[in-house]
C-alpha positions as a Markdown table, in Angstrom:
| # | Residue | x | y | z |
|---|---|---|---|---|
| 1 | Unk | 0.0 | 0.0 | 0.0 |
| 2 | Unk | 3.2 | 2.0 | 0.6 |
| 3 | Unk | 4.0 | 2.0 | -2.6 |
| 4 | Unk | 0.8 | 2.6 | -4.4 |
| 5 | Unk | 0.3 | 6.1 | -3.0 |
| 6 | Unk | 3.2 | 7.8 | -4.1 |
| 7 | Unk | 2.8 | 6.1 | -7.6 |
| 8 | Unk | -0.4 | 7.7 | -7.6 |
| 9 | Unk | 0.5 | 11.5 | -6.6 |
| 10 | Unk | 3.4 | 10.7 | -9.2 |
| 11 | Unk | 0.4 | 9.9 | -11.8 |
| 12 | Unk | -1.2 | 13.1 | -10.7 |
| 13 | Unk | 1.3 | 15.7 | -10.6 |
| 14 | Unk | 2.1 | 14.2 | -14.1 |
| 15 | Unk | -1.4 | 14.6 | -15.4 |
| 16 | Unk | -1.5 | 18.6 | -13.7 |
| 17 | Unk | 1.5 | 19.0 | -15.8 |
| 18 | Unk | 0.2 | 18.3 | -18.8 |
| 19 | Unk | -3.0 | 20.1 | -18.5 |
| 20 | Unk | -0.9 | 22.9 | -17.8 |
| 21 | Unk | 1.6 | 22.5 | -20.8 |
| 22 | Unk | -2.1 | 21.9 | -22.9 |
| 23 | Unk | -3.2 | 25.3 | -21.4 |
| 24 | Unk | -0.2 | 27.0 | -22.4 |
| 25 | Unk | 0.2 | 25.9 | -25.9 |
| 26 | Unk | -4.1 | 27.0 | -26.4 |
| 27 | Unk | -2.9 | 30.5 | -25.7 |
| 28 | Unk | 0.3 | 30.5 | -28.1 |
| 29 | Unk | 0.0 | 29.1 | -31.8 |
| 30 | Unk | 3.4 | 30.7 | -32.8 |
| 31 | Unk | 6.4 | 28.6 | -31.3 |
| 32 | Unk | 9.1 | 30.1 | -29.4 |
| 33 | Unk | 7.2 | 33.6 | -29.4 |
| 34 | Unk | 7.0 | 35.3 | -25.8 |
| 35 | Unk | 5.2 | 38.9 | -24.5 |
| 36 | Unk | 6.5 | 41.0 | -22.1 |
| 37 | Unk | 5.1 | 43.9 | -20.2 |
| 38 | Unk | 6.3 | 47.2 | -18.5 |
| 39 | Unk | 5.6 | 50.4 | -17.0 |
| 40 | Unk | 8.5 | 52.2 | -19.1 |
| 41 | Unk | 8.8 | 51.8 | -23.0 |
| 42 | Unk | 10.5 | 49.3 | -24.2 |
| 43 | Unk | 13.9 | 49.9 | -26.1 |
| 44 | Unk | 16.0 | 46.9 | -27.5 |
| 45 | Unk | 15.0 | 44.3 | -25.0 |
| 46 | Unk | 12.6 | 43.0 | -22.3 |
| 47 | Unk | 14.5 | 44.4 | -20.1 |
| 48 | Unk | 12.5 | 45.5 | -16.5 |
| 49 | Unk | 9.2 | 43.2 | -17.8 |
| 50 | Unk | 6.9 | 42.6 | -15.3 |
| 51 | Unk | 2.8 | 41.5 | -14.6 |
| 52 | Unk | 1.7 | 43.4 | -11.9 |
| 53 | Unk | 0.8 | 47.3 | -12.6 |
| 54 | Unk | -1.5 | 49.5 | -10.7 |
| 55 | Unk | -3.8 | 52.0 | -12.4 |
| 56 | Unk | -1.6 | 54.7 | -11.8 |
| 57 | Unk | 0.9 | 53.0 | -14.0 |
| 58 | Unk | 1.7 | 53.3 | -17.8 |
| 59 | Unk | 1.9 | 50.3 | -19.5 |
| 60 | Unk | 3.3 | 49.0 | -22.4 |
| 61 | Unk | 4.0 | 45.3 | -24.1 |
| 62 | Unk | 6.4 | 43.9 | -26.7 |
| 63 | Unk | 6.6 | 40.6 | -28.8 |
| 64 | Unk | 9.3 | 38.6 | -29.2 |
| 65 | Unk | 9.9 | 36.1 | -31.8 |
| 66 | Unk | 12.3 | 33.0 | -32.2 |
| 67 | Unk | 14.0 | 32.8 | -35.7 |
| 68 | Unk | 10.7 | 34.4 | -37.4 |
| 69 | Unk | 10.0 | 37.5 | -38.5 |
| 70 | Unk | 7.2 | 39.5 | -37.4 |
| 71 | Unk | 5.8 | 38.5 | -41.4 |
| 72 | Unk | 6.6 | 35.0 | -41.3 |
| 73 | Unk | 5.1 | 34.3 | -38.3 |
| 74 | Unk | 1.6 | 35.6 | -38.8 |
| 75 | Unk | 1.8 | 35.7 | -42.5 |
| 76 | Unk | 1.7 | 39.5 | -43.1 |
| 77 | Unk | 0.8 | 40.5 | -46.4 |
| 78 | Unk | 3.9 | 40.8 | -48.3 |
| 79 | Unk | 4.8 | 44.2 | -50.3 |
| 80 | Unk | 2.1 | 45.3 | -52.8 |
| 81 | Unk | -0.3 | 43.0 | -51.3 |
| 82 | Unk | -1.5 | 45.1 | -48.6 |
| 83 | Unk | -4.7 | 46.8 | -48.3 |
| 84 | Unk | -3.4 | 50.2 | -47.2 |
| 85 | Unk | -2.6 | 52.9 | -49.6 |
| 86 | Unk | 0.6 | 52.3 | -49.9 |
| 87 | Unk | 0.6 | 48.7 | -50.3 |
| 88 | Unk | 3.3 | 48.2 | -47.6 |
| 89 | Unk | 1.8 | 48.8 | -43.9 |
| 90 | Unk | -0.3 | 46.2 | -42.6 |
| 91 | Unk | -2.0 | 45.4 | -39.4 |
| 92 | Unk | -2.5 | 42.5 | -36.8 |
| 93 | Unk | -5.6 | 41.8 | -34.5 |
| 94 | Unk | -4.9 | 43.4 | -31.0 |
| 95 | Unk | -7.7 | 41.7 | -28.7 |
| 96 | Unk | -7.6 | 43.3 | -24.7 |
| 97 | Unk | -10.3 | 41.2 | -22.4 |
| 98 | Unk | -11.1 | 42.4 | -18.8 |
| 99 | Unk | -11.4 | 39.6 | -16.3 |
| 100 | Unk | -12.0 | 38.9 | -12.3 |
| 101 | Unk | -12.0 | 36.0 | -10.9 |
| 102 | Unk | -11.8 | 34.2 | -14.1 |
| 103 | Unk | -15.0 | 35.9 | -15.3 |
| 104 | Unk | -15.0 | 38.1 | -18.3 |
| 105 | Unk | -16.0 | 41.4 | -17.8 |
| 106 | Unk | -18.0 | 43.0 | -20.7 |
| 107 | Unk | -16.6 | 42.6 | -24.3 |
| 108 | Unk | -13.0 | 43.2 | -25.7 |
| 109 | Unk | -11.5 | 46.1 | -27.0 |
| 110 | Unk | -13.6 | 48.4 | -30.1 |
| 111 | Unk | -10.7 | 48.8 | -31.9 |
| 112 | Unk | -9.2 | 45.1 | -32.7 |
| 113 | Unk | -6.4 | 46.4 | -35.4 |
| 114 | Unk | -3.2 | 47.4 | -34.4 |
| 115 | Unk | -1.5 | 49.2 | -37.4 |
| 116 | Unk | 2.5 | 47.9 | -38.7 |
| 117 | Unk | 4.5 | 49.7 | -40.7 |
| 118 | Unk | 5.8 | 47.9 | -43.3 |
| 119 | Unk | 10.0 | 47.8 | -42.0 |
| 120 | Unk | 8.7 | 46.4 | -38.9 |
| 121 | Unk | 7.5 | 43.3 | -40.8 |
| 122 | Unk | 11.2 | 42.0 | -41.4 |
| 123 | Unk | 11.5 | 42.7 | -37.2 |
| 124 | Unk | 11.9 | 39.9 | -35.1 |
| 125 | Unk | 10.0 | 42.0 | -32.2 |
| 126 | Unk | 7.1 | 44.5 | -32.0 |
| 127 | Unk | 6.7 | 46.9 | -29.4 |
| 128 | Unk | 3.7 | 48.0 | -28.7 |
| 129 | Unk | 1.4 | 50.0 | -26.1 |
| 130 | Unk | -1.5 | 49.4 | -23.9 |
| 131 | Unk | -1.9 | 52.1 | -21.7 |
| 132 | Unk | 0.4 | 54.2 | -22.8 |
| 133 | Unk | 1.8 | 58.1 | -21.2 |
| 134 | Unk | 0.5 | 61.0 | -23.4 |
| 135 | Unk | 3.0 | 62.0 | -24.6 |
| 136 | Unk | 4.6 | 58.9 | -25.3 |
| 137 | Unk | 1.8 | 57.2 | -27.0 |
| 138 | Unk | 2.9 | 55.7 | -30.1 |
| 139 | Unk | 0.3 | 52.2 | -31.1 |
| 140 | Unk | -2.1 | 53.0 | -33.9 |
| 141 | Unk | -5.1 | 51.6 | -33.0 |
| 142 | Unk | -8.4 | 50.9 | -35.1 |
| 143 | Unk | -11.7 | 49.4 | -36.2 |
| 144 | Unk | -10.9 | 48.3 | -39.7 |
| 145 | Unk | -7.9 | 46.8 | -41.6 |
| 146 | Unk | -7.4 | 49.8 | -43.1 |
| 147 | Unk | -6.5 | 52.0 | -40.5 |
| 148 | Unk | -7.6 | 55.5 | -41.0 |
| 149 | Unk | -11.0 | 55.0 | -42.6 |
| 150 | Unk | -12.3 | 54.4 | -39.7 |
| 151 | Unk | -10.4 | 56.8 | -37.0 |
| 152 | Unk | -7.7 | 55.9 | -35.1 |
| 153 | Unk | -7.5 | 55.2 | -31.1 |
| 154 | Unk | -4.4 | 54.9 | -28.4 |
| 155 | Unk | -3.7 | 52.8 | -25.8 |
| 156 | Unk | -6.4 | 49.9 | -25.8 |
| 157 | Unk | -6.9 | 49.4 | -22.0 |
| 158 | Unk | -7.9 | 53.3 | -21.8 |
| 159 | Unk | -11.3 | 52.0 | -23.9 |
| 160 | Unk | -11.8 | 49.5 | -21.7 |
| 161 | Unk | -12.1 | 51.8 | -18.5 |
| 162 | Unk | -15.3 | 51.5 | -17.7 |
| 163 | Unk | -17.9 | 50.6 | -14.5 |
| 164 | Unk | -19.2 | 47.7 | -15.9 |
| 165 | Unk | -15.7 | 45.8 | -16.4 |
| 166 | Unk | -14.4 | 47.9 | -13.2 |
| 167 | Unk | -16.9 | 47.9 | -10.9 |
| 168 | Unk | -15.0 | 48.0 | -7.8 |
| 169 | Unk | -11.3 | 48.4 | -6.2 |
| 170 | Unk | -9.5 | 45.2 | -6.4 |
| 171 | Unk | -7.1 | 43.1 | -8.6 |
| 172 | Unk | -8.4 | 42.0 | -12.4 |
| 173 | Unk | -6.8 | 39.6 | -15.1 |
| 174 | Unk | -6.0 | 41.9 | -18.1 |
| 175 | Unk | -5.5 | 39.5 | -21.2 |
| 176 | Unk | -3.9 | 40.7 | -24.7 |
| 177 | Unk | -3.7 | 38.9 | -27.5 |
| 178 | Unk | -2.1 | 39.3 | -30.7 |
| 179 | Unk | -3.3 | 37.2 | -33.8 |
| 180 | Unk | -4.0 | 37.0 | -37.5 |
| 181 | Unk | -6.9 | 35.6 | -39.3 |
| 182 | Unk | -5.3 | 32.8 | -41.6 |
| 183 | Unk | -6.9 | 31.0 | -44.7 |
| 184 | Unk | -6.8 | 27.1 | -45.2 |
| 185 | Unk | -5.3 | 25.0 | -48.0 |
| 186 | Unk | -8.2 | 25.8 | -49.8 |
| 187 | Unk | -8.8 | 29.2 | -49.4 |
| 188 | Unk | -11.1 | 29.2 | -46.7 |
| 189 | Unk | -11.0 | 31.3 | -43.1 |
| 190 | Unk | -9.4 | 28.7 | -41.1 |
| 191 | Unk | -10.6 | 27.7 | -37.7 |
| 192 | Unk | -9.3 | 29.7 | -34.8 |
| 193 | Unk | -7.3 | 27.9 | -33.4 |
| 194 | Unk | -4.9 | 27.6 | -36.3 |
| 195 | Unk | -4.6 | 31.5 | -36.6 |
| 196 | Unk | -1.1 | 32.3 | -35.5 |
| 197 | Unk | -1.9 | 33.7 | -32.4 |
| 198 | Unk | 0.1 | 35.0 | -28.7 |
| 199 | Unk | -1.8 | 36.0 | -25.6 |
| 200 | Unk | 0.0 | 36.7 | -22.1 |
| 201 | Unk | -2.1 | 38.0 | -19.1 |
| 202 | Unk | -0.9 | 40.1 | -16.4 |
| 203 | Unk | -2.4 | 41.6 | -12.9 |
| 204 | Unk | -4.3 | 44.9 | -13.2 |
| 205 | Unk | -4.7 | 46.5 | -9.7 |
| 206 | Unk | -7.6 | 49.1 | -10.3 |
| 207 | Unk | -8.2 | 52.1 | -7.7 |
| 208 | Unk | -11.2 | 54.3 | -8.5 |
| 209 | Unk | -9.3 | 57.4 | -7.4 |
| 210 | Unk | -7.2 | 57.2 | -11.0 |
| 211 | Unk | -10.5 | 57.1 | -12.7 |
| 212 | Unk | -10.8 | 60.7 | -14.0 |
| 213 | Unk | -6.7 | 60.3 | -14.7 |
| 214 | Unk | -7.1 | 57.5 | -16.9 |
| 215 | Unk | -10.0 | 59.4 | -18.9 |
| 216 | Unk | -7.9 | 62.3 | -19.2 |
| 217 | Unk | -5.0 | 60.4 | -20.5 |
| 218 | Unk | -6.6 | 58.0 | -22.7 |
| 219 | Unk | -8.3 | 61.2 | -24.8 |
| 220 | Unk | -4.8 | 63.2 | -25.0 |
| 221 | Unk | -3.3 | 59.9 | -25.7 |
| 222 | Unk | -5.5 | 59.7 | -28.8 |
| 223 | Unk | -5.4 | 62.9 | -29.7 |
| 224 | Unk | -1.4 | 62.6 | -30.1 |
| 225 | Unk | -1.8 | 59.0 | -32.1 |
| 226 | Unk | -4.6 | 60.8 | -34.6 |
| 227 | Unk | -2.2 | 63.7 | -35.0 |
| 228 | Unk | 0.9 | 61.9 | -35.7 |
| 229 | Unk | -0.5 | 59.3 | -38.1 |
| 230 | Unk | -1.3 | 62.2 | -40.5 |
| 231 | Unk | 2.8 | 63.4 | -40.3 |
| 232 | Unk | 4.8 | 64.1 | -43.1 |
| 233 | Unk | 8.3 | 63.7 | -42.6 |
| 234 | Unk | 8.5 | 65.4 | -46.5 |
| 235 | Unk | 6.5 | 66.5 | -49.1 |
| 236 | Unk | 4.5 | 64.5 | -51.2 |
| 237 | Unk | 5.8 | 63.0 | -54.5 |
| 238 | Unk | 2.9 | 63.5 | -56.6 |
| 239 | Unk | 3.3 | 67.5 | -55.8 |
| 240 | Unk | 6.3 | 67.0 | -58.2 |
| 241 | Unk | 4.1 | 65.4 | -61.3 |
| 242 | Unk | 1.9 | 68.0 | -62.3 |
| 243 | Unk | -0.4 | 67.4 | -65.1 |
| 244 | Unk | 0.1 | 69.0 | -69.3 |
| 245 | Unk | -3.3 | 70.2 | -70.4 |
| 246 | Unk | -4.2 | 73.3 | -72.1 |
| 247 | Unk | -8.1 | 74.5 | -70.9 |
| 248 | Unk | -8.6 | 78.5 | -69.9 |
| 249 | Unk | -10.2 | 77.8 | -66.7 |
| 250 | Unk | -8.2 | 75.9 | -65.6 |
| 251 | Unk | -5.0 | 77.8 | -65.6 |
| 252 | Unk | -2.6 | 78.5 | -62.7 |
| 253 | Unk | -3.8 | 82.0 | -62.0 |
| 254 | Unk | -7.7 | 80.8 | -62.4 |
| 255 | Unk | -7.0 | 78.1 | -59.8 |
| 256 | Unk | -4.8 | 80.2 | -58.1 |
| 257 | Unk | -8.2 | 82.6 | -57.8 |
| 258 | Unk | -10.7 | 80.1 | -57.0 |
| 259 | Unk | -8.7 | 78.8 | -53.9 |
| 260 | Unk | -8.2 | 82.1 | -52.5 |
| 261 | Unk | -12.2 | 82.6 | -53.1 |
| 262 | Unk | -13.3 | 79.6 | -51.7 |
| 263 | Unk | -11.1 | 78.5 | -49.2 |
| 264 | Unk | -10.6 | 81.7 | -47.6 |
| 265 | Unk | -9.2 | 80.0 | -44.0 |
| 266 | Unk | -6.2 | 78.1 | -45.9 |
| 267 | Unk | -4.0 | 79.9 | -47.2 |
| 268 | Unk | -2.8 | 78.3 | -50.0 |
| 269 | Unk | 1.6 | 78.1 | -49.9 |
| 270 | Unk | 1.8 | 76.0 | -53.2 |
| 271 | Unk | -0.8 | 74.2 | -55.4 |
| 272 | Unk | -0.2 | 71.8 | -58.3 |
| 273 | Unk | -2.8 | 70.0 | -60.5 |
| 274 | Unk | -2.3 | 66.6 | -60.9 |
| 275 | Unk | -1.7 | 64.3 | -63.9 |
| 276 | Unk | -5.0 | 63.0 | -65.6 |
| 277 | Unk | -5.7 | 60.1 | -67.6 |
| 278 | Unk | -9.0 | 60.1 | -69.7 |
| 279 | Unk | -11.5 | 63.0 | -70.1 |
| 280 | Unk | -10.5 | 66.5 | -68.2 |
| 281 | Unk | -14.3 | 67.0 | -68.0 |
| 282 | Unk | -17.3 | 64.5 | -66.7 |
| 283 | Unk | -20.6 | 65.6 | -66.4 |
| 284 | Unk | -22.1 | 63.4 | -63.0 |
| 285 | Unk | -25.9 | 62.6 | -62.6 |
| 286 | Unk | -27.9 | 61.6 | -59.5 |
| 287 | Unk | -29.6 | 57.8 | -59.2 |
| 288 | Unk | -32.1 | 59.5 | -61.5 |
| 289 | Unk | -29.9 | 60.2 | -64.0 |
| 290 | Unk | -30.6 | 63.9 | -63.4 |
| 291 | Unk | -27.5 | 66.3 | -64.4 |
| 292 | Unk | -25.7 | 67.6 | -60.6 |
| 293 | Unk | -22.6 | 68.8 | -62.2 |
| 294 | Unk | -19.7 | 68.9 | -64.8 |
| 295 | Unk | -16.3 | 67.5 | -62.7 |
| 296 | Unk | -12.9 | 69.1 | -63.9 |
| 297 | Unk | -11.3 | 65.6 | -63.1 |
| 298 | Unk | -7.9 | 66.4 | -62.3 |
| 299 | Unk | -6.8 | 66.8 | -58.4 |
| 300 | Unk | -5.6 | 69.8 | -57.6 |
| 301 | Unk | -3.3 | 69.2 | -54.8 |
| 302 | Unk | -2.9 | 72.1 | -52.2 |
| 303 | Unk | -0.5 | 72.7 | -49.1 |
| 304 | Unk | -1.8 | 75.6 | -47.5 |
| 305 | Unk | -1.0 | 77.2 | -44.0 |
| 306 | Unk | -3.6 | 77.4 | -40.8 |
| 307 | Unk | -3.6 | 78.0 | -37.7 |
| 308 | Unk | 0.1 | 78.5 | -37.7 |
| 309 | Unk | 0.9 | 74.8 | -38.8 |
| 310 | Unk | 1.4 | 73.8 | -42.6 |
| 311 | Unk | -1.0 | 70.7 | -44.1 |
| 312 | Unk | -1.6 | 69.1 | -47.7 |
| 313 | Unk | -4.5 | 67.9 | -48.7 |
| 314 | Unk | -6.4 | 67.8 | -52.0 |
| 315 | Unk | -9.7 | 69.4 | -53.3 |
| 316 | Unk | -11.5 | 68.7 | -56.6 |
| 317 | Unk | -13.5 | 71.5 | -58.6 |
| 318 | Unk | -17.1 | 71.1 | -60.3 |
| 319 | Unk | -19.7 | 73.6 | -62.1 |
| 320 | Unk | -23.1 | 72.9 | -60.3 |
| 321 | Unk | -25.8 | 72.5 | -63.1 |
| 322 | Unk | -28.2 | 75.4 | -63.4 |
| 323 | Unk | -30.8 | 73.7 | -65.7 |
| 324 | Unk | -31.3 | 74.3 | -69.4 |
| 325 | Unk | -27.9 | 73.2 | -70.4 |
| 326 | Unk | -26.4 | 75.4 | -68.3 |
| 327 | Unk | -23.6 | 75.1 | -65.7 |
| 328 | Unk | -22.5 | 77.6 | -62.7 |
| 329 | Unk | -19.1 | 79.2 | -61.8 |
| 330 | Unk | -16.1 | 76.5 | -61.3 |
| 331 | Unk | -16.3 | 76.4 | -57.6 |
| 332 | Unk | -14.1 | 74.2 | -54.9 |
| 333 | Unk | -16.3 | 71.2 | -54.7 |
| 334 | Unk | -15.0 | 69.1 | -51.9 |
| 335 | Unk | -12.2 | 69.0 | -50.2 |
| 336 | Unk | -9.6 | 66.1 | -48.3 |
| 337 | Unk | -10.4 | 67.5 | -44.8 |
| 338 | Unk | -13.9 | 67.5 | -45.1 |
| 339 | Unk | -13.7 | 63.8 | -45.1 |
| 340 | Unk | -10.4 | 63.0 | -43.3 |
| 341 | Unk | -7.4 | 64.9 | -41.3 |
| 342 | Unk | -5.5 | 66.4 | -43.5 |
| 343 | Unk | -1.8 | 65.3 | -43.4 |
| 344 | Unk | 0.6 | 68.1 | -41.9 |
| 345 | Unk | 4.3 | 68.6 | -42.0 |
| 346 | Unk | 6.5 | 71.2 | -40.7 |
| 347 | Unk | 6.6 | 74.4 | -42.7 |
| 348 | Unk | 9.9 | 74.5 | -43.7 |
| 349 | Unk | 9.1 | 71.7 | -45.7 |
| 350 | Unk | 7.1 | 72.8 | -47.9 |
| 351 | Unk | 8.9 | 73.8 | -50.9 |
């Protein structure tokens, strides 16, 4: 009988450990990748990592990856096969999940895409925030694939600050997870748990007293990541290939005139009407097939000054349709920031 009983707790501890291992392996589909998380950005390593953080902290996370590239191992898009403008930068699912007492509390995060340049797909580690400071807020955050057609947020745990996932003082499970939707042999959205996938928990303890801190931080966080997504570091290429077409209103000094009119709170530093394939004229209809207006169909492509900083952005001109085969004055018919931030650069750029 001696014998039996530790053969048994052997048998036990045995099976614990492979439940354990089995947990482990659910939450990570990518081998040899870890996540780390701090209170202070992380530089070139994981160094001062830990999984406890207060709600007074900052926090921020970072992927590592064994002998994979950030592409390879959750099969990024490659160059030119992205869905972003410039067919480069990319994005991977960033999932944040509240939990107490191993009971979710309300949904995940509202804005599951976390943008990725495309150089940092040939990285072998990602850093990345989750409650980031201000003014170091860096993590792109938003609800669609492509990142700025939908508006861009900072710091997922900030959206996640609410009563009904923090009810009370105490210590939650905060749970982030990094994964990409994958396709099978056959083309098809493969199950779940085939997407490469990483998710690492750590201990969040909340205080109600850093509630109207968080709030404050989380919008000037934003506010910071929405600004510097729509930086130029130079300007624009296509202000450098301006269109050959010969039509009297549409000359330099009649566009030149028709900013100034219209736009009267940009003031325009340089302007240059793009290049134009097919008709420079298109008369549009409604659903009806009732005349609304006659399109000059190049761009005209405008950095102008504001508010002391310098933006470019693009506006298009039309003739509204009067009736009787008539059209009105060429007017400014919409413009880039009427839709979208327009992208800004420091003045001494603009050239």
């Amino acid at each position: 009988m001696k014998k039996i009983i530790p053969f048994f707790l052997v048998n036990l501890l045995l099976s614990f450990a492979a439940r354990s291992q089995e947990q482990e392996e659910a939450r990570k589909t990518i081998a040899g990748a870890k996540m780390y998380f701090s209170d202070q950005p992380f530089a070139a390593s994981n160094a001062g990592s830990k999984n406890s953080f207060t709600s007074s902290d900052f926090i921020y996370g970072r992927l590592e990856l064994d002998n994979k590239t950030l592409g390879e191992a959750f099969g990024l898009p490659k160059d030119g096969e992205s869905n972003m403008s410039n067919g480069s930068d990319c994005s991977l699912y960033f999932e944040v999940t509240v939990f107490k007492d191993d009971e979710q509390r309300g949904r995940e995060n509202m804005w599951p895409f976390l943008y990725v340049w495309g150089k940092e797909k040939t990285n072998t580690t990602l850093n990345f925030d989750i409650l980031p400071e201000p003014a170091k807020a860096k993590s792109m955050n938003s609800g669609t694939e492509n990142s700025t057609s939908s508006g861009l947020a900072s710091g997922q745990l900030y959206e996640l600050i609410t009563k009904e996932r923090f009810p009370e003082n105490g210590a939650y499970t905060v749970r982030v997870k990094l994964y990409q939707q994958s396709l099978d042999d056959w083309g098809v959205l493969a199950a779940a748990d085939k997407w490469p996938m990483i998710e690492e928990d750590f201990t969040f303890n909340f205080d109600g007293k850093d509630i109207k801190k968080l709030m404050a931080n989380g919008a000037a966080a934003g506010e910071l990541v929405k600004e510097n997504a729509y930086r130029l570091d130079k300007m624009p290429d296509w202000f450098y290939k301006a269109g050959k077409f010969n039509d009297p209103k549409a000359t330099n000094a009649a566009i030149a005139a028709i900013l100034k009119r219209d736009i009267p709170t940009k003031s325009i530093l340089k302007f240059v009407t793009s290049e134009s394939i097919g008709p420079l004229w298109v008369v549009e209809k409604d659903n009806y097939g009732a005349i609304m207006r006659r399109t000059f169909m190049p761009t005209i492509n405008i950095a102008y000054k504001r508010d002391g900083k310098c933006y470019v952005g693009t506006v298009r001109f039309w003739e509204p349709y009067e009736g009787y085969g008539k059209y009105g004055t060429l007017i400014v018919g919409s413009e880039s920031s009427s839709r979208r931030s327009d992208y800004w650069l420091d003045c001494s750029l603009v050239k």
